[in-house]
C-alpha positions in Angstrom: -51.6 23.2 19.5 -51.6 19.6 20.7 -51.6 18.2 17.4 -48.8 20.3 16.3 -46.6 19.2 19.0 -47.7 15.9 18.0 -46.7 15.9 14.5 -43.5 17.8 15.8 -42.8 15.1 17.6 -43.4 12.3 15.0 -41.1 14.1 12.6 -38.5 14.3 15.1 -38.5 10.9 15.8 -39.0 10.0 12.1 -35.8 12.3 12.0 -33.9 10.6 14.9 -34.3 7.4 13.5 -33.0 7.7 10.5 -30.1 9.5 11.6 -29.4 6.7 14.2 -29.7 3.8 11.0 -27.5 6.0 9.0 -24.7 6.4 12.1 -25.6 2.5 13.0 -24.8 1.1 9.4 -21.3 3.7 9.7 -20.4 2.2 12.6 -21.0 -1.8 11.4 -19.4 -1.3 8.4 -16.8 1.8 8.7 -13.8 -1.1 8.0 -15.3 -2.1 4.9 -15.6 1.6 3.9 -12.3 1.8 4.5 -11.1 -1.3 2.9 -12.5 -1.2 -0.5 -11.0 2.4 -1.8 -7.2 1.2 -0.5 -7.6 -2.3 -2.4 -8.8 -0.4 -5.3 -5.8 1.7 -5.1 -3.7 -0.6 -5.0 -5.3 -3.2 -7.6 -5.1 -0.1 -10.5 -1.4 -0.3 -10.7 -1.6 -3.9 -11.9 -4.3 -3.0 -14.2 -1.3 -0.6 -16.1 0.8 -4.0 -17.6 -2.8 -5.4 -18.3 -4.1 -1.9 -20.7 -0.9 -2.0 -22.4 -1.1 -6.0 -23.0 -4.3 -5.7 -24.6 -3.4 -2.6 -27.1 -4.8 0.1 -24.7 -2.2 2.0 -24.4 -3.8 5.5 -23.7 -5.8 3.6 -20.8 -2.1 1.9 -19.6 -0.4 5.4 -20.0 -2.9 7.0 -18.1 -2.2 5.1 -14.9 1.7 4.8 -15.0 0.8 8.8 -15.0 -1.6 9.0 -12.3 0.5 6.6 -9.8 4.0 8.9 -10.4 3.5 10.6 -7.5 3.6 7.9 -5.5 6.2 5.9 -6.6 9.7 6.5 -9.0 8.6 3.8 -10.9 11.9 2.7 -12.0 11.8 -0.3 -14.7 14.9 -2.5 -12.7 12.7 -1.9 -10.0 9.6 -3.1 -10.8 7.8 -6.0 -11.4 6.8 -6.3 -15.5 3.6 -8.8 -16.7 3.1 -10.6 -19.7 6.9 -10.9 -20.6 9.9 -13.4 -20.3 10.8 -12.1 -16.6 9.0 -10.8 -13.8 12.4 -8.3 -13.6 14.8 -7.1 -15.4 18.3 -5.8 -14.6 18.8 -1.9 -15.9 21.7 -3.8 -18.6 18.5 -6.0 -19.8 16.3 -2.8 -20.0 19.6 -0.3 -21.4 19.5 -2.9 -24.7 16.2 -1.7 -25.5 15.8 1.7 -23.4 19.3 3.0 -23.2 19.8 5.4 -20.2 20.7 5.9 -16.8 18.8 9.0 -16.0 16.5 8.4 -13.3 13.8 10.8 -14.7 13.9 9.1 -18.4 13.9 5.8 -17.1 10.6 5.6 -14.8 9.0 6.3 -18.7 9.9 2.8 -19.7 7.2 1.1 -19.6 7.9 -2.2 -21.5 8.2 -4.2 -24.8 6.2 -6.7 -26.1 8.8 -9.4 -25.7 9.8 -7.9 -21.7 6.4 -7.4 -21.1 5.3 -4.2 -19.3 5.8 -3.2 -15.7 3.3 -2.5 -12.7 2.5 1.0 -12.4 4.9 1.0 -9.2 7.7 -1.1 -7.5 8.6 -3.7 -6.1 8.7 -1.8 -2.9 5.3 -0.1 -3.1 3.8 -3.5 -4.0 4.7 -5.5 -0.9 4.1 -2.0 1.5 1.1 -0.9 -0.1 -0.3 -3.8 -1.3 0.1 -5.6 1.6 -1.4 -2.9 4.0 -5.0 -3.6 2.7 -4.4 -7.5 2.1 -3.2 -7.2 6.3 -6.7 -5.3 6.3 -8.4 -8.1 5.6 -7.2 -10.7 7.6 -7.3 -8.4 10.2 -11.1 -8.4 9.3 -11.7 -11.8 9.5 -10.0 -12.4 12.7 -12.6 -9.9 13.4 -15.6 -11.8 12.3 -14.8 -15.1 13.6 -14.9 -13.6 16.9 -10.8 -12.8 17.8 -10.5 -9.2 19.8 -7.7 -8.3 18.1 -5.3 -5.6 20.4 -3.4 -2.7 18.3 0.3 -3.3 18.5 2.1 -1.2 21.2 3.7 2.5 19.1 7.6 1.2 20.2 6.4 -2.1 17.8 4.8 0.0 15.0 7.9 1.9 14.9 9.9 -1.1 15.0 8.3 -2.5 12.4 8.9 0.9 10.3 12.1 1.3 11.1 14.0 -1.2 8.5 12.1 0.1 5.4 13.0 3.4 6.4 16.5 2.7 6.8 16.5 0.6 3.1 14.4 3.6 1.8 17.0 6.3 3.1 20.0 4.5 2.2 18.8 4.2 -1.4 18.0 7.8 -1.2 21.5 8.6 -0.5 23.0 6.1 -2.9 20.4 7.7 -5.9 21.1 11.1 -5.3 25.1 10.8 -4.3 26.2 8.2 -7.2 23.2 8.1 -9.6 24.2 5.3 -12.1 22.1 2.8 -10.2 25.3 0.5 -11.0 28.1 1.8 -8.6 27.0 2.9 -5.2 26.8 1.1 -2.3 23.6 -0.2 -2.4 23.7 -1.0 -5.9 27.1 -3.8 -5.5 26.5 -4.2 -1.8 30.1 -4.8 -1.7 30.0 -4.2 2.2 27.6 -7.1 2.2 29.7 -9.0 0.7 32.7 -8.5 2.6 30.6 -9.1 6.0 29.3 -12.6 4.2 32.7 -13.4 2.7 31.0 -13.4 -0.7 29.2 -16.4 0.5 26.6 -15.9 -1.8 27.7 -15.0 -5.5 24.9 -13.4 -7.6 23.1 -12.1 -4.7 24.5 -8.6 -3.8 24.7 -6.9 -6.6 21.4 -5.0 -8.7 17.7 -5.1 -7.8 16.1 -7.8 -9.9 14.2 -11.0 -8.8 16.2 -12.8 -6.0 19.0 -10.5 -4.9 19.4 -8.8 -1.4 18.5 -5.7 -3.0 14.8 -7.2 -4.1 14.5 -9.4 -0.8 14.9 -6.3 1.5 12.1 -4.2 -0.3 10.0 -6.8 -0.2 10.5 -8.0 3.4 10.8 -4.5 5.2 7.5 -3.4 3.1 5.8 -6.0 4.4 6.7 -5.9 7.8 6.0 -1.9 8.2 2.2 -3.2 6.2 1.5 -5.6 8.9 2.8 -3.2 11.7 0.3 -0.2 10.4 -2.0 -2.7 9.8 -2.1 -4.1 12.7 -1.6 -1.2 14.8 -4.2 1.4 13.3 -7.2 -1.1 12.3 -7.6 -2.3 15.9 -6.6 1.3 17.0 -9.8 2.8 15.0 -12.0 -0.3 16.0 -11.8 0.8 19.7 -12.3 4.3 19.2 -15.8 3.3 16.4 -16.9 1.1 19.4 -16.4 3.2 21.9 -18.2 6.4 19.7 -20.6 3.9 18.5 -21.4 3.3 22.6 -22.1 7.7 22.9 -23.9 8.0 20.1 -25.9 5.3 21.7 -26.5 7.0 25.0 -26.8 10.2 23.2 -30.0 8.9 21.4 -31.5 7.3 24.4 -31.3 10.7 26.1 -33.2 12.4 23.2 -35.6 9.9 23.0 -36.4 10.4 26.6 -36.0 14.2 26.6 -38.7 14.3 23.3 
């Protein structure tokens, strides 16, 4: 009997421990975990342009496919690789791709000469491309030493707020006009007024350089760094503090067996 309780005992430390390495190595490296499948994510759409570059086109069509429910992937849009522009206005892409149709349109991929488009827009580049990139700065603050402190909610939801607002108010301009050439946020003629036309070329459309393009990118960015920045050091406190129990928790059982 005493030798039973003695191997019983073995195994259940044998047991104990390598649960506690298992849980340990979570906890030390939960960020990287986290990490490495969103930079994958977001690295694939960029890998579309780059399959249908190289003559793989069942490889490029695949992902335009797989990332549709994530994004409308509208050509004037987008970003496009490996052509004469990194955008195109929808008169550049209606020379080659005639239509107006949302639905027909987010199957244009490209041309050889215009190059061919990332598997999502410009919008879902800087928000969730950023998100991860944010990631990892916020991880090496972390490893040089900086206790970084999760932004307060009334900032997270400040930093939302904007690309919520551009978001909806393209919503309502797609849906309500349609032709991506006469609504509201397609001229920006309101803009204009307000800015006495200050600015010629920059209201109007959604390719490289307008207002159109510089709001997607900077209000996707600033809700990337706001979640960012917010959750990461959020789920850092809650690891440490679990990481903290689970430490008392074995130190209990070890004394108890």
């Amino acid at each position: 009997m005493k030798i039973e309780r003695v191997n019983q005992k073995v195994r259940l430390q044998a047991e104990s421990t390598w649960a506690d390495q298992l849980v340990g190595w979570f906890f030390r490296h939960w960020l990287a975990l986290l990490l490495a499948p969103m930079l994958t994510f977001v690295t694939l759409p960029f890998l579309a342009p780059v399959a249908m570059a190289a003559g793989w086109t069942t490889l490029g069509s695949f992902i335009y496919w797989l990332y549709t429910p994530f994004c409308h992937q509208l050509p004037q849009r987008s970003w496009f690789l490996f052509g004469e522009k990194l955008t195109y206005t929808l008169a550049e892409i209606n020379q080659v791709f005639p239509s107006t149709d949302a639905w027909t349109l987010r199957r244009f991929y490209g041309t050889l000469e215009m190059g061919w488009k990332v598997a999502w827009s410009d919008r879902m580049i800087s928000f969730y491309t950023l998100t991860p990139l944010f990631g990892l700065f916020y991880a090496l603050l972390r490893q040089a030493g900086w206790r970084v402190r999760p932004l307060s909610w009334r900032v997270l939801v400040l930093a939302l707020v904007p690309m919520m607002l551009d978001g909806f108010t393209h919503l309502l301009n797609d849906l309500f006009i349609g032709d991506f050439t006469s609504g509201f946020r397609d001229t920006n003629a309101w803009l204009a007024v307000l800015t006495a036309s200050a600015f010629p070329g920059f209201y109007a459309g959604d390719h490289l350089g307008t207002f159109n393009w510089w709001l997607r990118l900077l209000t996707g960015g600033l809700a990337a760094w706001g979640i960012a920045f917010t959750l990461l050091p959020f789920l850092d406190g809650l690891m440490e503090e679990e990481a903290k129990r689970s430490c008392a928790e074995d130190v209990r059982h070890q004394e108890a067996v």
